[in-house]
N, CA, C and O atoms as a CHARMM CRD file, in Angstrom:
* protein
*
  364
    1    1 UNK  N    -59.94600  71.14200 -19.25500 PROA 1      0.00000
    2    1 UNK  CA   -58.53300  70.98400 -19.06100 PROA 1      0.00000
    3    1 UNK  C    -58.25600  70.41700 -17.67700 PROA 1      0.00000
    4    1 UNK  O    -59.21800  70.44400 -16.91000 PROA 1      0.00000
    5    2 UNK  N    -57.48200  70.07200 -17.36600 PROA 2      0.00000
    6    2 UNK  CA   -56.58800  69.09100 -16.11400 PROA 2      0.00000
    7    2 UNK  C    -56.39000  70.57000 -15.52900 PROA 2      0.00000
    8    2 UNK  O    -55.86700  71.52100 -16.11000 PROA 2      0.00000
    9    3 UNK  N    -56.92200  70.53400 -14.26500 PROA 3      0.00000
   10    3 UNK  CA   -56.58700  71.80700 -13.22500 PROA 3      0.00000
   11    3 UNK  C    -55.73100  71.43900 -12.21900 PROA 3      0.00000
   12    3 UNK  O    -55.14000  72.30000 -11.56700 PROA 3      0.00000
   13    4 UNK  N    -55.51900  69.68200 -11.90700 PROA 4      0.00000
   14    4 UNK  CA   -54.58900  69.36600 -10.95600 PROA 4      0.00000
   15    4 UNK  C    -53.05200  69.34800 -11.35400 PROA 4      0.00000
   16    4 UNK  O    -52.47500  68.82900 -12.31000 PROA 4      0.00000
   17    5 UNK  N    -52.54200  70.19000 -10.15200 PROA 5      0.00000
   18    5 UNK  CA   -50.51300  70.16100 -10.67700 PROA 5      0.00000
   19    5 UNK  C    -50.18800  68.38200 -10.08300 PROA 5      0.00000
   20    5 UNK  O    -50.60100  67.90200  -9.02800 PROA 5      0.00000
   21    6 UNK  N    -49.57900  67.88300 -10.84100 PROA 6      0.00000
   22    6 UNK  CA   -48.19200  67.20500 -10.08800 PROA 6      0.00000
   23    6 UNK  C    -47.84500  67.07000  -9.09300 PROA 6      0.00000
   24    6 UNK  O    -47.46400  68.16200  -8.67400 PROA 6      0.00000
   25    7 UNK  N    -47.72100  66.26000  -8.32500 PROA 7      0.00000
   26    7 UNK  CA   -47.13000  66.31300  -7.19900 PROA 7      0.00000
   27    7 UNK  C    -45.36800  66.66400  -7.36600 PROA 7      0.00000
   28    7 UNK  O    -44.61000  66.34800  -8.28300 PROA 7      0.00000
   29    8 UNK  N    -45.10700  67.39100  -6.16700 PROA 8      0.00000
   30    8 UNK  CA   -43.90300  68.00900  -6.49400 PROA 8      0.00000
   31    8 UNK  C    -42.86100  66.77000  -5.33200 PROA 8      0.00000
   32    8 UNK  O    -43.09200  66.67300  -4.12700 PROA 8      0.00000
   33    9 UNK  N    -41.98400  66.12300  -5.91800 PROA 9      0.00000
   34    9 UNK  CA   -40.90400  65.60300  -5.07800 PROA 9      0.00000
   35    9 UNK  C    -39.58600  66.08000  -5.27300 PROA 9      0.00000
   36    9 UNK  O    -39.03900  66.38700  -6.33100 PROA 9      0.00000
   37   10 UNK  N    -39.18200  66.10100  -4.21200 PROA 10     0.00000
   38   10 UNK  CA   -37.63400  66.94500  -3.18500 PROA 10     0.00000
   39   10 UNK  C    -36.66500  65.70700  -3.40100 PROA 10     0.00000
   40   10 UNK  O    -36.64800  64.68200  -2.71900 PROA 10     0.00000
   41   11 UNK  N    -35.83300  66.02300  -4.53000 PROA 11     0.00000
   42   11 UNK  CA   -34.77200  64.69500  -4.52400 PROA 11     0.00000
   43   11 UNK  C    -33.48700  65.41000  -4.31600 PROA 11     0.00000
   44   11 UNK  O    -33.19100  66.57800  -4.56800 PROA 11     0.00000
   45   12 UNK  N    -32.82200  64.48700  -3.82200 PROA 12     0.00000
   46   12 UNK  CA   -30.86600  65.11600  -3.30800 PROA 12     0.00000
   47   12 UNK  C    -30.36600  64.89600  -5.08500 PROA 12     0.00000
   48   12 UNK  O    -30.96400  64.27300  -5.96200 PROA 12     0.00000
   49   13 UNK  N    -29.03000  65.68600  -5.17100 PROA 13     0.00000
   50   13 UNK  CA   -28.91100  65.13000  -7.02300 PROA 13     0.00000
   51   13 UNK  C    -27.84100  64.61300  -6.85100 PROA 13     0.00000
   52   13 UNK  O    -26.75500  64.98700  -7.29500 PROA 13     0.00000
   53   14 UNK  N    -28.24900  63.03500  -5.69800 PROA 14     0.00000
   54   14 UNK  CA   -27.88000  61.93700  -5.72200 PROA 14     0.00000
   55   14 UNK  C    -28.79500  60.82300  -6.05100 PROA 14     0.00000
   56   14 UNK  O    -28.39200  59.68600  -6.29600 PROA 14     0.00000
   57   15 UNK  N    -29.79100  61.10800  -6.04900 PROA 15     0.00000
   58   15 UNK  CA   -31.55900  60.72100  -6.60600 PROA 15     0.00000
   59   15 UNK  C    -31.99300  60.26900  -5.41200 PROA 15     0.00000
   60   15 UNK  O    -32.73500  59.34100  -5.73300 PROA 15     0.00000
   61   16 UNK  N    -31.99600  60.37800  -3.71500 PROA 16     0.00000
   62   16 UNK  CA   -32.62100  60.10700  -3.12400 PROA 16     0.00000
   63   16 UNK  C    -33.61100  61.22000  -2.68900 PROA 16     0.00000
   64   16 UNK  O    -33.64900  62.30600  -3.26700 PROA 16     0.00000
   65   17 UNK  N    -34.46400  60.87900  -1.57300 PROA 17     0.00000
   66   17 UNK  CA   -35.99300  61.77300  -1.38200 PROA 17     0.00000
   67   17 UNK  C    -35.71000  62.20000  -0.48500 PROA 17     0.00000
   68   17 UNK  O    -35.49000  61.51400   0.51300 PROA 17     0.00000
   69   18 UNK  N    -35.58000  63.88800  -0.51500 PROA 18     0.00000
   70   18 UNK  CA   -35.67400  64.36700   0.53100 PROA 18     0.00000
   71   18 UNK  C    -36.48600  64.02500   1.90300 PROA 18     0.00000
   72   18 UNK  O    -36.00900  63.75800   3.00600 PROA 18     0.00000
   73   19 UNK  N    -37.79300  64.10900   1.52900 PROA 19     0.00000
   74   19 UNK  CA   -39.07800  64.08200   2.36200 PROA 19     0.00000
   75   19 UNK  C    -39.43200  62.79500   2.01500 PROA 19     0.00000
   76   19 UNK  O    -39.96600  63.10000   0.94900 PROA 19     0.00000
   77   20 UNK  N    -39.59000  61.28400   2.08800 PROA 20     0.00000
   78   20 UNK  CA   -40.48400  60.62700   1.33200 PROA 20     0.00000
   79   20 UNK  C    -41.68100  60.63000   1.52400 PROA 20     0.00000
   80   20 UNK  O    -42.23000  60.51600   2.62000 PROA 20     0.00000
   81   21 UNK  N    -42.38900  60.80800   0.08500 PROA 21     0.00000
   82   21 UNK  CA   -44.20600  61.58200   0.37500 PROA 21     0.00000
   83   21 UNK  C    -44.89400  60.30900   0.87900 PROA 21     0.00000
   84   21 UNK  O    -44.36000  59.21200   0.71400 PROA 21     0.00000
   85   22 UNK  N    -46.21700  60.46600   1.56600 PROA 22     0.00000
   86   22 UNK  CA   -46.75100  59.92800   2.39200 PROA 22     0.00000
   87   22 UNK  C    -47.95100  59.55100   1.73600 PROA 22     0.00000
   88   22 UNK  O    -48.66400  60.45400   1.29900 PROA 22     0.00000
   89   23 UNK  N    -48.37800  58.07400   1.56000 PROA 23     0.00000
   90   23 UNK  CA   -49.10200  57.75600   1.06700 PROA 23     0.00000
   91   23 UNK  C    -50.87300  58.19200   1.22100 PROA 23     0.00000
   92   23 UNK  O    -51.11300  58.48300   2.39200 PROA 23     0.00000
   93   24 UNK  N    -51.62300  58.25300   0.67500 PROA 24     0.00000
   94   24 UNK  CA   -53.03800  58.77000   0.86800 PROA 24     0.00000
   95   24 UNK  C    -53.47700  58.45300   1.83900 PROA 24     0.00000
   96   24 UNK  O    -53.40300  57.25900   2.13000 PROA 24     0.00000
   97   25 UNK  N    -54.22600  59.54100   2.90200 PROA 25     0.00000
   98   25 UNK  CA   -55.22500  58.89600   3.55700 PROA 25     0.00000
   99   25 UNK  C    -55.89700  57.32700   3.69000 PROA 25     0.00000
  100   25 UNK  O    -55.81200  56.57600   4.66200 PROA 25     0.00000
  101   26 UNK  N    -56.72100  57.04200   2.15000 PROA 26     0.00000
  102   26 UNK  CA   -57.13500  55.88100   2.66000 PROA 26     0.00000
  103   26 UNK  C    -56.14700  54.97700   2.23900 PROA 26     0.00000
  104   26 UNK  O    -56.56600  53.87000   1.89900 PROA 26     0.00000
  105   27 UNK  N    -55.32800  55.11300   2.19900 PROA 27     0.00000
  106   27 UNK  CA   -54.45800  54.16400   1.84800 PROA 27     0.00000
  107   27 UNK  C    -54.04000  53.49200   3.45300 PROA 27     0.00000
  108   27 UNK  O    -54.00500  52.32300   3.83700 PROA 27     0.00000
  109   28 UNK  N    -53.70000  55.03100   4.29400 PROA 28     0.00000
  110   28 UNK  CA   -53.18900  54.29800   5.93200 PROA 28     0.00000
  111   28 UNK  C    -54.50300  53.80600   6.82300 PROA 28     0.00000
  112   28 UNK  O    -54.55500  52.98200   7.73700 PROA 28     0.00000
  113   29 UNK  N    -55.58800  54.65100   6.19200 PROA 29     0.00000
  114   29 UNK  CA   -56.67700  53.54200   7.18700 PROA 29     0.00000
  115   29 UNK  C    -56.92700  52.19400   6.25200 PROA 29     0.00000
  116   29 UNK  O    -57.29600  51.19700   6.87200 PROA 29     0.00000
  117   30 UNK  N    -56.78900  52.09400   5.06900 PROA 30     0.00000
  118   30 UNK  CA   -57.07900  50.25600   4.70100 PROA 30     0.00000
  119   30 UNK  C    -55.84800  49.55000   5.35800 PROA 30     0.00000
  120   30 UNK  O    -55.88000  48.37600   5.72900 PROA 30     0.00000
  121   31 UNK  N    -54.79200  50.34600   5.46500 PROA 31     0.00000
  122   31 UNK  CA   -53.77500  49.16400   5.96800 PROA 31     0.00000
  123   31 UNK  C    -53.69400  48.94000   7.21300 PROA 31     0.00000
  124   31 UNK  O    -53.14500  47.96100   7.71700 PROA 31     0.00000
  125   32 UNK  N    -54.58100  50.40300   8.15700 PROA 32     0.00000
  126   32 UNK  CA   -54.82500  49.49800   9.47700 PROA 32     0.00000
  127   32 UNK  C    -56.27300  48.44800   9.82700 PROA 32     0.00000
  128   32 UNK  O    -56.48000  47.62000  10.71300 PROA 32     0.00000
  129   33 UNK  N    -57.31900  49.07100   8.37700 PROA 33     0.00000
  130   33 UNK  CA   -58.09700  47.84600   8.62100 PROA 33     0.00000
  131   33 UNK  C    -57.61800  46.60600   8.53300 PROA 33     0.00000
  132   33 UNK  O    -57.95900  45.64800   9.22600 PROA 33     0.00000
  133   34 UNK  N    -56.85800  46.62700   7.71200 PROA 34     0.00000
  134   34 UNK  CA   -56.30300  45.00300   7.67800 PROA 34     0.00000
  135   34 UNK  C    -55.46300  44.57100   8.71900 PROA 34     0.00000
  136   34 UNK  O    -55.30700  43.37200   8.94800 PROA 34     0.00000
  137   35 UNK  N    -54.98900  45.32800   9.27300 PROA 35     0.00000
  138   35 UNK  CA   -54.28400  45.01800  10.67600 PROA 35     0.00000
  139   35 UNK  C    -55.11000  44.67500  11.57900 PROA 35     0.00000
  140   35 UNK  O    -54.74100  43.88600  12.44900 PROA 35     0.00000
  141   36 UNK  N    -56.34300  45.16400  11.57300 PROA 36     0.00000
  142   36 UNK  CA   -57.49100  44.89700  13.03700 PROA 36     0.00000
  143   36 UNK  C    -57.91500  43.91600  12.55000 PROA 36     0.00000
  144   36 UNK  O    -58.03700  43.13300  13.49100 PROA 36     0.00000
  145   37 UNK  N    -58.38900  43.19700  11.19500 PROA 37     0.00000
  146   37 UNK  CA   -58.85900  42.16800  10.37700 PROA 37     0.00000
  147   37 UNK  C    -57.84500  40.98100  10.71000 PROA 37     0.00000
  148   37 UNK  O    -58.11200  39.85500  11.12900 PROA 37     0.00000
  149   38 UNK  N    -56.55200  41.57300  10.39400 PROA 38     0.00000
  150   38 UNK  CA   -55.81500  39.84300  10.50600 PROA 38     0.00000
  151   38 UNK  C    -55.29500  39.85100  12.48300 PROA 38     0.00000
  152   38 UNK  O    -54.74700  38.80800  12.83800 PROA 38     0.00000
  153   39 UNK  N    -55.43400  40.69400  13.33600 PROA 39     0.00000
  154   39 UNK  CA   -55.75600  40.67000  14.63200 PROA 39     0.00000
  155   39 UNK  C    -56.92000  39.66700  15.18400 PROA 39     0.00000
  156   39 UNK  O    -56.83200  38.65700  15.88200 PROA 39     0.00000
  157   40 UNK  N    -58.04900  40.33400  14.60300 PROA 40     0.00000
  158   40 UNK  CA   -59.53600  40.01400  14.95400 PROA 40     0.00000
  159   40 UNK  C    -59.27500  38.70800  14.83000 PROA 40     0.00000
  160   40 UNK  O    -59.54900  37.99000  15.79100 PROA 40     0.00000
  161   41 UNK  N    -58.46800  37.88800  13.16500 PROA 41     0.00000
  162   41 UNK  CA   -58.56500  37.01600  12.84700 PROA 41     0.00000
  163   41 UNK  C    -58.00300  35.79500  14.01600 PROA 41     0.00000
  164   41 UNK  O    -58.60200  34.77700  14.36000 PROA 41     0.00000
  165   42 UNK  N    -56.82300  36.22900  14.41500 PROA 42     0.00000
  166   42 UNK  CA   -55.93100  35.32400  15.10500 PROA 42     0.00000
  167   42 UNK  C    -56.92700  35.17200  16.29500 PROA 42     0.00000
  168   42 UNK  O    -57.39300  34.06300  16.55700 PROA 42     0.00000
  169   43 UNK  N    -57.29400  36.40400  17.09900 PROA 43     0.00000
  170   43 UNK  CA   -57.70800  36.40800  18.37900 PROA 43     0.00000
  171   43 UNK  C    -58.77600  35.19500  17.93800 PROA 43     0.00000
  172   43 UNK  O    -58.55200  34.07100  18.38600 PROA 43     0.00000
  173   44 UNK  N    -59.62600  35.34900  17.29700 PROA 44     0.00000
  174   44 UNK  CA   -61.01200  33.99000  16.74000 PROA 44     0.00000
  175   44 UNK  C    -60.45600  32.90900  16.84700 PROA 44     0.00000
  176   44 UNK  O    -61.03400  32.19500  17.66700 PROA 44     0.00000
  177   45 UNK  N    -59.37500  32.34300  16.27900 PROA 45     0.00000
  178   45 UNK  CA   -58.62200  31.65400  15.64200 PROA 45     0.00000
  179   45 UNK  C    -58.16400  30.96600  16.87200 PROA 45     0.00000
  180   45 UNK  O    -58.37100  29.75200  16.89400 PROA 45     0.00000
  181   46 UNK  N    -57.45100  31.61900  18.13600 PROA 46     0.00000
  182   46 UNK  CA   -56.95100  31.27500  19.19200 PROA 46     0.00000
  183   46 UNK  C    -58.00400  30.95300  20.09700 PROA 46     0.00000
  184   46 UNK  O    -57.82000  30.03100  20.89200 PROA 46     0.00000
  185   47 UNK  N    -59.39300  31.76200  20.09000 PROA 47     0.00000
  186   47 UNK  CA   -60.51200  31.97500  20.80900 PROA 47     0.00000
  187   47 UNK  C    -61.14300  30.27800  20.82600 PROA 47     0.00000
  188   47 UNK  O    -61.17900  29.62100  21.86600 PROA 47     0.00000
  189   48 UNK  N    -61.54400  29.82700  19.67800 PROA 48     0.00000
  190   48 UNK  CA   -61.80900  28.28800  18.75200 PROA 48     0.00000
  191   48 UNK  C    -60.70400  27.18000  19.68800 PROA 48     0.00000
  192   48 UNK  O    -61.10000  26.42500  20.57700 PROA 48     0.00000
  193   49 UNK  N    -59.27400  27.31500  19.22900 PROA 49     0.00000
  194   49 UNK  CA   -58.47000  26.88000  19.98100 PROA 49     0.00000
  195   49 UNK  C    -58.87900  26.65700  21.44500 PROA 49     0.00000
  196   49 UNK  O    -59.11400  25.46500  21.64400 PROA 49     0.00000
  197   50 UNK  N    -58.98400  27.17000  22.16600 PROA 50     0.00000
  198   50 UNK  CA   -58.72800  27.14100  23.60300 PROA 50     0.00000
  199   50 UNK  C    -60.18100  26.30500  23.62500 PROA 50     0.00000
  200   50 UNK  O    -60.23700  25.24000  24.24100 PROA 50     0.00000
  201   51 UNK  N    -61.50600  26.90200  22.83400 PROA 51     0.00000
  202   51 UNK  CA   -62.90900  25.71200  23.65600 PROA 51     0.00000
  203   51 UNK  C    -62.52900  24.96100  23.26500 PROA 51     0.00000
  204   51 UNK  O    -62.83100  23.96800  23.92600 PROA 51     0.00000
  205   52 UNK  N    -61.60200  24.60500  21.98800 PROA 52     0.00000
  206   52 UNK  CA   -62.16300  22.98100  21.47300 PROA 52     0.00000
  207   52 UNK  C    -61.46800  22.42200  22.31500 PROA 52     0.00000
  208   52 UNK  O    -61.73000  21.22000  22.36600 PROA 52     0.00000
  209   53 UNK  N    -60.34400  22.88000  23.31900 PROA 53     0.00000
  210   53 UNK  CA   -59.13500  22.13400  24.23000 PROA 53     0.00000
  211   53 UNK  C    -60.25300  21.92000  25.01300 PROA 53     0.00000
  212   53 UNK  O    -60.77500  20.82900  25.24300 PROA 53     0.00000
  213   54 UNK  N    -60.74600  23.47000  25.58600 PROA 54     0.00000
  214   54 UNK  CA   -61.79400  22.99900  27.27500 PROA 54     0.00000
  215   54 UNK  C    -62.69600  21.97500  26.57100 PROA 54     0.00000
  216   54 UNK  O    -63.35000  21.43400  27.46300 PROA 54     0.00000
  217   55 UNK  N    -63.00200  21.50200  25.46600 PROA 55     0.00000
  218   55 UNK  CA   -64.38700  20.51300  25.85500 PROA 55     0.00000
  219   55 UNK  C    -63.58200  19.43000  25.45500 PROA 55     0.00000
  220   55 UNK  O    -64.01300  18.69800  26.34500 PROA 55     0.00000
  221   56 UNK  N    -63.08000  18.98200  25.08800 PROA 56     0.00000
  222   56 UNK  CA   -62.35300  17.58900  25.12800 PROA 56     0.00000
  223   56 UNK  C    -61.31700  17.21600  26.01600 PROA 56     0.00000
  224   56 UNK  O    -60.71700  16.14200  25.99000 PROA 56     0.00000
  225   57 UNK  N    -61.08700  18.39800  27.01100 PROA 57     0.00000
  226   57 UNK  CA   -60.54100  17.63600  28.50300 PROA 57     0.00000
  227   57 UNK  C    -60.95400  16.79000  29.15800 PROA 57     0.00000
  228   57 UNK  O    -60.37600  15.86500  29.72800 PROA 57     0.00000
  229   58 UNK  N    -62.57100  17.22800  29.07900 PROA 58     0.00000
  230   58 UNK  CA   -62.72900  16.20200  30.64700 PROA 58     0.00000
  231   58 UNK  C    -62.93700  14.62400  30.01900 PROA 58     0.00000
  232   58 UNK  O    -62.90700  13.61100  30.71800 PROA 58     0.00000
  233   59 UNK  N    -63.20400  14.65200  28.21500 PROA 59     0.00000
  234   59 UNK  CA   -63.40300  13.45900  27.42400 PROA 59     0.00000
  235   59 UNK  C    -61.95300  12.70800  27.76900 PROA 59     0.00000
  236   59 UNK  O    -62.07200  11.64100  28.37100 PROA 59     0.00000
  237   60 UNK  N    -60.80400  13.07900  27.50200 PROA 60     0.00000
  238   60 UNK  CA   -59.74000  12.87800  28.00900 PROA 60     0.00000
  239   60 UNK  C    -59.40900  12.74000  29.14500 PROA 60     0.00000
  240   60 UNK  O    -58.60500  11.81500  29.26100 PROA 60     0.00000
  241   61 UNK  N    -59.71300  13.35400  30.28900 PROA 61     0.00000
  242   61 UNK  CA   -59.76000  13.12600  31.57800 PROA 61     0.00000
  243   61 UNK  C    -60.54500  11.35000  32.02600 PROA 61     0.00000
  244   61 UNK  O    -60.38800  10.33000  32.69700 PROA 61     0.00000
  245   62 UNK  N    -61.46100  12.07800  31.00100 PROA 62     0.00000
  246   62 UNK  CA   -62.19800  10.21600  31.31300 PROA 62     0.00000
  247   62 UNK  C    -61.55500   8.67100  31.21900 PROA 62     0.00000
  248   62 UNK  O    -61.39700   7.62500  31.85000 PROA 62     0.00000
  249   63 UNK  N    -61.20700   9.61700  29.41800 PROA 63     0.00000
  250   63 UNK  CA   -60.22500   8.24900  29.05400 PROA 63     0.00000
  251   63 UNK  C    -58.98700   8.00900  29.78800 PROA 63     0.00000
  252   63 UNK  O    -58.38700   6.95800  29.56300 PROA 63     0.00000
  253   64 UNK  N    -58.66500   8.58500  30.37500 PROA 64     0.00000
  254   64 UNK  CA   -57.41800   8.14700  31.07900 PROA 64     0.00000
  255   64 UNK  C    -57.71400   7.54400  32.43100 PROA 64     0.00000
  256   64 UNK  O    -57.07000   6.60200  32.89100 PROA 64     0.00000
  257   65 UNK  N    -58.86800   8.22300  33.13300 PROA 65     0.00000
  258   65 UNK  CA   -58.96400   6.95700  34.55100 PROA 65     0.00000
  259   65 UNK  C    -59.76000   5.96100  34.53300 PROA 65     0.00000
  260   65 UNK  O    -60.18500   5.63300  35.64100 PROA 65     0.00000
  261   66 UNK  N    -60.17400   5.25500  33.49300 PROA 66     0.00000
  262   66 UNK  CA   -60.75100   4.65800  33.08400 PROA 66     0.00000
  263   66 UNK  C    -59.79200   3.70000  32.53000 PROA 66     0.00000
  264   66 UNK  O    -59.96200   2.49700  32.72600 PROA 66     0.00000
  265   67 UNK  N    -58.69200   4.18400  31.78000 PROA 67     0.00000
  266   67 UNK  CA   -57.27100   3.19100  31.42800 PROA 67     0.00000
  267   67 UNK  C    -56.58600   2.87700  32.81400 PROA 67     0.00000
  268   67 UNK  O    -56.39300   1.79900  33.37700 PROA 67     0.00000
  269   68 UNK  N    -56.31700   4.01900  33.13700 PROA 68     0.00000
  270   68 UNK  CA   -55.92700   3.74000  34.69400 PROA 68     0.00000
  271   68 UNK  C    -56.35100   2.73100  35.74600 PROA 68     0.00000
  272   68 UNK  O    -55.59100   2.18400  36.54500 PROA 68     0.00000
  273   69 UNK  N    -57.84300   2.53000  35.63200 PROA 69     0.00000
  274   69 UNK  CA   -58.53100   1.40000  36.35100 PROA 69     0.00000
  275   69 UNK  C    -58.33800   0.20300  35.40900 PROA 69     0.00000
  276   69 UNK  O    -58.20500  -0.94200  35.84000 PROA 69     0.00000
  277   70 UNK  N    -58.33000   0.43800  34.43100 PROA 70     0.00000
  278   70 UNK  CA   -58.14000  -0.89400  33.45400 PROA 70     0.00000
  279   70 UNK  C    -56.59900  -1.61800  33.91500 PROA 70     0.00000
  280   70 UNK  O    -56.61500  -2.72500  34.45500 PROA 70     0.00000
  281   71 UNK  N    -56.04300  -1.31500  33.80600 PROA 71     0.00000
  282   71 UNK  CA   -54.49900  -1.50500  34.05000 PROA 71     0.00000
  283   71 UNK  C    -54.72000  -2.19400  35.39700 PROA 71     0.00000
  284   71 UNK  O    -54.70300  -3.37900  35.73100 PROA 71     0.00000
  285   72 UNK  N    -54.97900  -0.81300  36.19800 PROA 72     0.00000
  286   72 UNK  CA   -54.93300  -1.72800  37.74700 PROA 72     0.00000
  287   72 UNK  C    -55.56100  -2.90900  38.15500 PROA 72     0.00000
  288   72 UNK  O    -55.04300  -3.80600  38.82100 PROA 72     0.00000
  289   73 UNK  N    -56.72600  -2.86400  37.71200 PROA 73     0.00000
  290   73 UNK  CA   -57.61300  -4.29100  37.47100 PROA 73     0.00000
  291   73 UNK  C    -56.64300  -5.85300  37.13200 PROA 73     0.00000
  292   73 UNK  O    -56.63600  -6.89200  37.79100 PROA 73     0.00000
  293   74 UNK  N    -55.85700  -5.49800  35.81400 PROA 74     0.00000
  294   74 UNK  CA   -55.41300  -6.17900  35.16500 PROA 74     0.00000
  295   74 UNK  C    -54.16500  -6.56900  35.81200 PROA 74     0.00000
  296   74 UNK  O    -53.57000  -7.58200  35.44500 PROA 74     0.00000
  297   75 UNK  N    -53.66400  -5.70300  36.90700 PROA 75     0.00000
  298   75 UNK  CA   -51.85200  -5.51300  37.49500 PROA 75     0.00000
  299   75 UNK  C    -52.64600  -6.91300  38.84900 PROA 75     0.00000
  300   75 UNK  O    -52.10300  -7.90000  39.34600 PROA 75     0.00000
  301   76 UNK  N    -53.93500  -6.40900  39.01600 PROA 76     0.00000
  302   76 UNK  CA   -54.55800  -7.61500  40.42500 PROA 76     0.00000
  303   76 UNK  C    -55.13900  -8.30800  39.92100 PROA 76     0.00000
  304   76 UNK  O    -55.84600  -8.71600  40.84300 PROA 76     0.00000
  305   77 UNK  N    -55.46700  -8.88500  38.98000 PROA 77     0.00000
  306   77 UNK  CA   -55.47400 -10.03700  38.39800 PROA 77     0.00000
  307   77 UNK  C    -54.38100 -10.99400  38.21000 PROA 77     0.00000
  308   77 UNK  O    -54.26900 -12.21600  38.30600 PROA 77     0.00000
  309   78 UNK  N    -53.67700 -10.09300  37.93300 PROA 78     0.00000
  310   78 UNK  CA   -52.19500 -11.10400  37.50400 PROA 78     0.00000
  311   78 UNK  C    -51.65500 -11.52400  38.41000 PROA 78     0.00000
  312   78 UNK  O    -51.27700 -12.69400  38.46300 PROA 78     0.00000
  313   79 UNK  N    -51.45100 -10.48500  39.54600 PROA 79     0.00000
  314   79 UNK  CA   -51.10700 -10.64800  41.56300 PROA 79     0.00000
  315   79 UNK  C    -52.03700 -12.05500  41.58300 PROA 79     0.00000
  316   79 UNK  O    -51.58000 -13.18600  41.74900 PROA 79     0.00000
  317   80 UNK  N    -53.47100 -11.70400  41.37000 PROA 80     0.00000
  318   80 UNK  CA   -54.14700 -13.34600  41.84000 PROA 80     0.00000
  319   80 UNK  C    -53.88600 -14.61200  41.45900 PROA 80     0.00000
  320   80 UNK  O    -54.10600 -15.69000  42.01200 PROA 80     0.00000
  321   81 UNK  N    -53.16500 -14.19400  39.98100 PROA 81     0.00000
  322   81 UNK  CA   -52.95300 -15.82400  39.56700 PROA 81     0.00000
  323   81 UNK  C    -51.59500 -16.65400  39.44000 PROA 81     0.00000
  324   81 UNK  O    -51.33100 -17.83300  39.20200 PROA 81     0.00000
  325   82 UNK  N    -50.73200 -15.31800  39.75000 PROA 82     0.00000
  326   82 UNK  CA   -49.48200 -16.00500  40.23900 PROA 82     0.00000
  327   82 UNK  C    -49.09100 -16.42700  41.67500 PROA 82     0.00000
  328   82 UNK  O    -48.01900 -16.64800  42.23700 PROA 82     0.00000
  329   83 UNK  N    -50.37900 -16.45100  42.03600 PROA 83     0.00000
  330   83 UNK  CA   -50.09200 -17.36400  43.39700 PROA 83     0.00000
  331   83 UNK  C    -49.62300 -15.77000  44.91600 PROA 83     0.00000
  332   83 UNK  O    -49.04300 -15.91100  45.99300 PROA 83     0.00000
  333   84 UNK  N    -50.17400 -14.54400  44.30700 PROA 84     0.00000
  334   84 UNK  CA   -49.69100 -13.58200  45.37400 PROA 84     0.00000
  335   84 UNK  C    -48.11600 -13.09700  45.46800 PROA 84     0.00000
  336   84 UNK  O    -47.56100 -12.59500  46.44500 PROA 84     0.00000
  337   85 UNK  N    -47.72200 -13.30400  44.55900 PROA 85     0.00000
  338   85 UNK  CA   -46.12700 -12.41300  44.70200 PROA 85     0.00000
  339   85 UNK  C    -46.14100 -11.38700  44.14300 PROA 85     0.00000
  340   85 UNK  O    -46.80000 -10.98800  43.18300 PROA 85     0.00000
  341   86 UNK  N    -45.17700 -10.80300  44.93000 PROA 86     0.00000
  342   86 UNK  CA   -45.10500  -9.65000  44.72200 PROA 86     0.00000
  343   86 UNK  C    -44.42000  -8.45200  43.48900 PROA 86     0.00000
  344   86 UNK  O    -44.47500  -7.22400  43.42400 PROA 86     0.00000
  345   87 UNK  N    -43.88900  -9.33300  42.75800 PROA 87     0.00000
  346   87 UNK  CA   -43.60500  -8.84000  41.74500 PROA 87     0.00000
  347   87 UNK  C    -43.99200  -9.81400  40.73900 PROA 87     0.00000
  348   87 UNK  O    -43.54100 -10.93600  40.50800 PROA 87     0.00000
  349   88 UNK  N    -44.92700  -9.14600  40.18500 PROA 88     0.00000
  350   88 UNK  CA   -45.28400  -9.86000  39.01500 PROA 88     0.00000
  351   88 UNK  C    -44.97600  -9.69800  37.83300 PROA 88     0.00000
  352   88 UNK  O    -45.63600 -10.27600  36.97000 PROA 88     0.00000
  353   89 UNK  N    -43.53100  -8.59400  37.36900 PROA 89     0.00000
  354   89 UNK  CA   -43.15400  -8.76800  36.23300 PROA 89     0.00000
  355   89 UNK  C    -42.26300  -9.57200  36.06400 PROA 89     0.00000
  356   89 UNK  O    -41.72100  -9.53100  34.96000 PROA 89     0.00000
  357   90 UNK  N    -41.72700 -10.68300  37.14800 PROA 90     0.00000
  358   90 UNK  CA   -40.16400 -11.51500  37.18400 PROA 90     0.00000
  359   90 UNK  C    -40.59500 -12.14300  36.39500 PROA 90     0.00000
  360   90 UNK  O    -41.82300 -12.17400  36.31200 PROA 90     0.00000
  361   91 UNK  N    -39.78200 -12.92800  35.46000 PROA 91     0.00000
  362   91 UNK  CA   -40.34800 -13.96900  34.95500 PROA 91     0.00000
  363   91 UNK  C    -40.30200 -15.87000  35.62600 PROA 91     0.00000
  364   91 UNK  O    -40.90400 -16.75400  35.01800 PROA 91     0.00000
């Protein structure tokens, strides 16, 4: 025979819960595993983020003074062949 009673709930006889009963044990530690799980997750997630930034800075760092010298190269070139004036975007 069934030796377990029922759980007994406390309602107002307006039908709300007195007490509202409290879900099982493992019920509140799976829902904080999953809290440390989708935590863990982000922190990884953000962790990934930040190297893949640090190692393609200085690739970026490159490419840009490297455009930078390109340009300038190209700004005194143009100074040389318009005869040395000083503004070389007039037309």
């Amino acid at each position: 025979m069934n030796t377990h009673r029922p759980p007994e709930i406390d309602m107002t006889p307006e039908g709300e819960f007195v007490d509202p009963p409290r879900p099982p044990i493992l019920t509140r530690v799976m829902m904080w595993a999953i809290v440390v799980a989708v935590l863990a997750g982000a922190l990884s997630i953000a962790a990934f983020a930040l190297w893949l930034f640090l190692l393609l800075l200085p690739i970026a760092l490159g490419a840009a003074a490297v455009a930078y010298g390109v340009f300038r190269f190209q700004a005194w070139r143009a100074q040389q062949s318009v005869g040395g004036q000083r503004n070389v975007w007039r037309p």
